[in-house]
N, C-alpha and C positions, 0 to 999 in steps of 0.2 A: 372379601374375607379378611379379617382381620387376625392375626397371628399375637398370640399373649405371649411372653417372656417373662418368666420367673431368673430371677434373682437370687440364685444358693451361695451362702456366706460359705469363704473356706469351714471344712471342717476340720478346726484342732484336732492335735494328739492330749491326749490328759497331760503330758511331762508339755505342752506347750499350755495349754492353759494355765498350770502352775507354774510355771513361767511368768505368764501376763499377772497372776494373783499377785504374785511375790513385788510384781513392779511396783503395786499400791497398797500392797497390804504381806504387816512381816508377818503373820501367826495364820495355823491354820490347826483344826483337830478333824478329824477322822469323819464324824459326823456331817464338817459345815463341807468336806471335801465330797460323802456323797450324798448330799441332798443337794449343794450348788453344783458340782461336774459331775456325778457321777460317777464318781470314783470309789470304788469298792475297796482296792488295797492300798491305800498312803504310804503305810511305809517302805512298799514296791516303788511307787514312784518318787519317794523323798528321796531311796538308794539310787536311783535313775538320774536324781539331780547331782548327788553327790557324787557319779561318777565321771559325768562334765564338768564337775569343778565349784559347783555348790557347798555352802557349808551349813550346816544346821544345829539347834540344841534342842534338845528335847525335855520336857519336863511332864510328870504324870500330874494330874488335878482332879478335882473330885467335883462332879454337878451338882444342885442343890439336891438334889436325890440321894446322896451320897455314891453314884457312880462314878469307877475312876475310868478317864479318858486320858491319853498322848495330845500335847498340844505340840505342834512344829513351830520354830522359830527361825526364820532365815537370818544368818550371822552375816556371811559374805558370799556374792556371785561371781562368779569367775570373771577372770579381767579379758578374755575374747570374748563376750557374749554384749 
């Protein structure tokens, strides 16, 4: 009898995935947050960054559709992290 072993990757917190996002990439908007993580409220978790020590800017834009979205911009990460 042979015994199989699966291999489960930790599973992130959403404020750690956007963690790992922010290490290679500074912009994010609402959208790419839930179709890539599955993140429903960003700017729950943008406050969640900001209150370990995150800093962000935010600016509204308009899609070629004329819809206006929030892009997030990471300015500075906290100097313990």
């Amino acid at each position: 009898m042979v015994a199989i072993v699966y291999f489960m990757p930790p599973i992130l917190t959403q404020k750690e995935m956007l963690i790992n996002h922010f290490q290679t990439t500074p912009t994010i908007s609402g959208v790419e947050a839930a179709s890539v993580y599955k993140i429903r409220s960003l700017p729950r978790r943008i406050l969640d960054l900001k209150e370990i020590g995150y800093e962000f800017k935010s600016e509204w834009r308009k899609d070629p559709t004329g819809q206006r979205y929030k892009r997030y911009t990471l300015i500075q990460s906290p100097t313990n992290c």
